[in-house]
N, C-alpha and C positions, 0 to 999 in steps of 0.2 A: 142865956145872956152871959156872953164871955168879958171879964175887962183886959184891955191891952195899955199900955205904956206909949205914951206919946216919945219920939226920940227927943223932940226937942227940950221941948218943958218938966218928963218928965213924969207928970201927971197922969193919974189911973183912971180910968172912965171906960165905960161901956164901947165897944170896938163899933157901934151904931153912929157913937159921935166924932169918931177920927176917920183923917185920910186913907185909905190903904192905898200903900204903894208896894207892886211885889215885883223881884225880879222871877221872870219866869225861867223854868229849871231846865227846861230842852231848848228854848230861844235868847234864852238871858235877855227878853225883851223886855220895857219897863211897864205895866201897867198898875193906871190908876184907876182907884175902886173897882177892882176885878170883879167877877161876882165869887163864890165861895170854892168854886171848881177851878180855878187858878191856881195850881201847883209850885211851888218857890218861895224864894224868901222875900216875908215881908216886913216891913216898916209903917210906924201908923206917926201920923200927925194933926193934931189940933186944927179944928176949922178956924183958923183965926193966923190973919196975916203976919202976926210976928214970931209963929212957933216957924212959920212957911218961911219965913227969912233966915233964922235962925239956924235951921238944918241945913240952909245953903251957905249960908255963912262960916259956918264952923266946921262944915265936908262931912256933918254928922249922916247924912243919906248913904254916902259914898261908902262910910265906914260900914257901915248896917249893913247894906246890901254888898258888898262886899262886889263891888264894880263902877266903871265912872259913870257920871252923870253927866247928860247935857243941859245945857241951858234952857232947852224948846220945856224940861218936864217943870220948872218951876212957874213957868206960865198956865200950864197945863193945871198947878196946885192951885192955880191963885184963880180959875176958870173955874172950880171945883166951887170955891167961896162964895162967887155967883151965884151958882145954882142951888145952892143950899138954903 
């Protein structure tokens, strides 16, 4: 059991209860919840809609992963919320 740091909040917790978002390293494409064989740089965020605001708000995603962000993956976070 690994803990990771949420970007937004901050917050330490078990990487079972955050988002993972990685950029992958040969597509620089964006995936979220990869499974563990997803190579790149990742970023984790809080199941909870206002860390998900928060990172889009402040371009804290952008800076992490270190590339832009569209607007389709913040839908895509907040889709994630659902299903949990």
């Amino acid at each position: 059991m690994t803990d990771r740091k949420c970007v937004a909040c901050g917050k330490i917790t078990n990487r079972d209860n955050l988002i993972k978002i990685t950029r992958q390293h040969k597509t620089s494409e964006i995936v979220v919840n990869g499974d563990c064989k997803v190579f790149g740089r990742s970023a984790y965020v809080c199941y909870n809609s206002e860390c998900i605001e928060n990172v889009f708000k402040k371009n804290k995603l952008m800076k992490f992963l270190k590339t832009s962000i569209d607007a389709e993956l913040k839908g895509k976070l907040i889709n994630e919320l659902r299903h949990d």
